[in-house]
C-alpha positions as CSV (number, residue, x, y, z in Angstrom):
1,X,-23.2,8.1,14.8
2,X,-26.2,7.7,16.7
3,X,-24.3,6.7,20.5
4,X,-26.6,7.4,23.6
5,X,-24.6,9.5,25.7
6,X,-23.7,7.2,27.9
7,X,-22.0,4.7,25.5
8,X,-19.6,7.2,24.8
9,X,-17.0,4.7,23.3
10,X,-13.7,4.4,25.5
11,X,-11.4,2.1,23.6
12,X,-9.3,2.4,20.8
13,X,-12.6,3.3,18.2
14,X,-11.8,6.1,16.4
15,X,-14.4,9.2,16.5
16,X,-15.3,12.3,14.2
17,X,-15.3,15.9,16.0
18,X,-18.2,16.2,15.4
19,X,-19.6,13.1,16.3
20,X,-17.5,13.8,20.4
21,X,-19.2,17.0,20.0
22,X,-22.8,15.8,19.7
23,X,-22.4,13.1,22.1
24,X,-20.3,15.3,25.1
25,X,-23.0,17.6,24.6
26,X,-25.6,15.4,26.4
27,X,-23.4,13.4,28.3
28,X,-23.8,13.3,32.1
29,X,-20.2,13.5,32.7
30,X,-17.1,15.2,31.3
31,X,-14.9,13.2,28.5
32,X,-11.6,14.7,26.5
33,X,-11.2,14.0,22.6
34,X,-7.6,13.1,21.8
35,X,-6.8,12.6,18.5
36,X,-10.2,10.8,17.7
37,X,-10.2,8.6,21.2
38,X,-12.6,9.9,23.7
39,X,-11.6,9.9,27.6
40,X,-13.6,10.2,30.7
41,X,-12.2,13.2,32.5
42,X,-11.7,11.6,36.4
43,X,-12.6,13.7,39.2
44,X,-9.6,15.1,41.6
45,X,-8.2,14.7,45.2
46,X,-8.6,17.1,47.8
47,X,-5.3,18.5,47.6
48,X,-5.5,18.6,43.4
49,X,-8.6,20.7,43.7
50,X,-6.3,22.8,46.6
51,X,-3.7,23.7,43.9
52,X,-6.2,24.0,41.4
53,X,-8.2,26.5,43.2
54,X,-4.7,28.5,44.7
55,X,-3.6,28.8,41.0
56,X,-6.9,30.3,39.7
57,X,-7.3,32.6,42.4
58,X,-3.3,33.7,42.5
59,X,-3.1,33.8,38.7
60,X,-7.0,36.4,39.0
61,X,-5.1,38.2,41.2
62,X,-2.2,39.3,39.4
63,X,-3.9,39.6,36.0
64,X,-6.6,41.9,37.2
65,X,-7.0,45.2,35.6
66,X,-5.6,43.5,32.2
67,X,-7.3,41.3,29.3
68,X,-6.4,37.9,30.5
69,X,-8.8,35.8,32.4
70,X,-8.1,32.5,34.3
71,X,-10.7,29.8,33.8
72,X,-10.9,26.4,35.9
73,X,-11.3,22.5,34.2
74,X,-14.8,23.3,33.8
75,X,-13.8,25.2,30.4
76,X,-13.6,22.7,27.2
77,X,-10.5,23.8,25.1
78,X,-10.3,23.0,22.0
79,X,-6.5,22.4,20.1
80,X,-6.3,22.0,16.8
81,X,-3.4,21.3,15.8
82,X,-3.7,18.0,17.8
83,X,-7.2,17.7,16.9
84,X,-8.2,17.5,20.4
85,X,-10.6,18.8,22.9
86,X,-9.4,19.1,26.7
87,X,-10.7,20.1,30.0
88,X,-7.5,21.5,31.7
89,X,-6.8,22.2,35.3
90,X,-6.7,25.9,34.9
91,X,-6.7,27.7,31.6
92,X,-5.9,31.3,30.9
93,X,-7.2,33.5,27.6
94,X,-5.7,36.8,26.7
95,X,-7.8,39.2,24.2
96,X,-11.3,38.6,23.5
97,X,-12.0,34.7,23.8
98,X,-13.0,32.8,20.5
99,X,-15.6,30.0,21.2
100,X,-16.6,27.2,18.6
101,X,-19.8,28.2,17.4
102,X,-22.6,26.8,18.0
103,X,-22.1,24.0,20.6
104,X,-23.0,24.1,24.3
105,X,-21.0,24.3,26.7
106,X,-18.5,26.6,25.2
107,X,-15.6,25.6,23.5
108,X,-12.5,28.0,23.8
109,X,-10.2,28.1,20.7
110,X,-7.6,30.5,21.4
111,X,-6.7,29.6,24.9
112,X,-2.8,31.4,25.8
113,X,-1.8,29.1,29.0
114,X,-2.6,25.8,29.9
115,X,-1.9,24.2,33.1
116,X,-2.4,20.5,34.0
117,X,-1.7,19.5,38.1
118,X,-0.2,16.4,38.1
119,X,-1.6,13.4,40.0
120,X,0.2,10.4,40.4
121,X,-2.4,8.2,38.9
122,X,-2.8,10.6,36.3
123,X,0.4,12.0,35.4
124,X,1.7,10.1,32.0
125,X,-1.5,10.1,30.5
126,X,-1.7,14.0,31.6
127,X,1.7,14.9,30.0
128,X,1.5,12.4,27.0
129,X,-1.8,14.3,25.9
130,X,-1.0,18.1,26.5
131,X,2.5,17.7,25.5
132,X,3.2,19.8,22.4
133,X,-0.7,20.9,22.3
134,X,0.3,24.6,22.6
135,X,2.8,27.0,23.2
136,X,2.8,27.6,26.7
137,X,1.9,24.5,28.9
138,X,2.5,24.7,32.1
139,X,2.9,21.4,34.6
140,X,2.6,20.8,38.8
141,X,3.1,18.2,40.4
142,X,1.2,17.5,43.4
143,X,2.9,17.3,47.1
């Protein structure tokens, strides 16, 4: 598809996998692939990133010693039976992770948890898109 990076199409336009991997991959900023749209992630609130960061560090803390690992937004996820590619709050894998070969950064394909922080602004499109996308999801709503 031949895109600069930062015409990363945001409308309705259908695109490939492959074509949203190639273009994320030298984009300057984060985007999600739903279901062939592509979606610039936003950045967060103080008190989102508070709750992020509380969940990563409680959920480390009680699975230490064990083979799960929490991981923040900055970890690409990939679902396929939605055929989408998400940036979650907080992830967690269990067992030795499974990447998508061959692209940079790392895509996770067997993520266990996913957890999504709601913010107000954010919250349909945050439920609408991770509802259904695996079988433990996990939503907070801000204070």
């Amino acid at each position: 598809m031949g895109l600069p990076a930062y015409q990363l199409p945001e409308t309705a336009t259908r695109v490939s996998p492959e074509d949203y991997l190639q273009l994320e991959g030298a984009a300057d900023y984060k985007h999600q692939y739903l279901n062939g749209q592509v979606v610039a992630v936003a950045g967060a609130s103080f008190a989102h990133n508070r709750i992020c960061t509380s969940l990563i560090i409680n959920l480390g803390s009680q699975l230490r010693g064990g083979n799960c690992t929490p991981l923040g937004s900055d970890q690409r996820v990939h679902i396929k039976n939605r055929a989408s590619f998400l940036y979650s709050d907080v992830s967690v894998v269990c067992g030795k992770p499974a990447f998508l070969e061959g692209k940079n950064p790392d895509t996770l394909l067997n993520p266990t948890l996913l957890i999504e922080v709601l913010s107000t602004s954010t919250a349909d499109n945050d439920r609408a898109r991770n509802s259904c996308s695996t079988a433990r999801y996990l939503v907070c709503n801000t204070i």
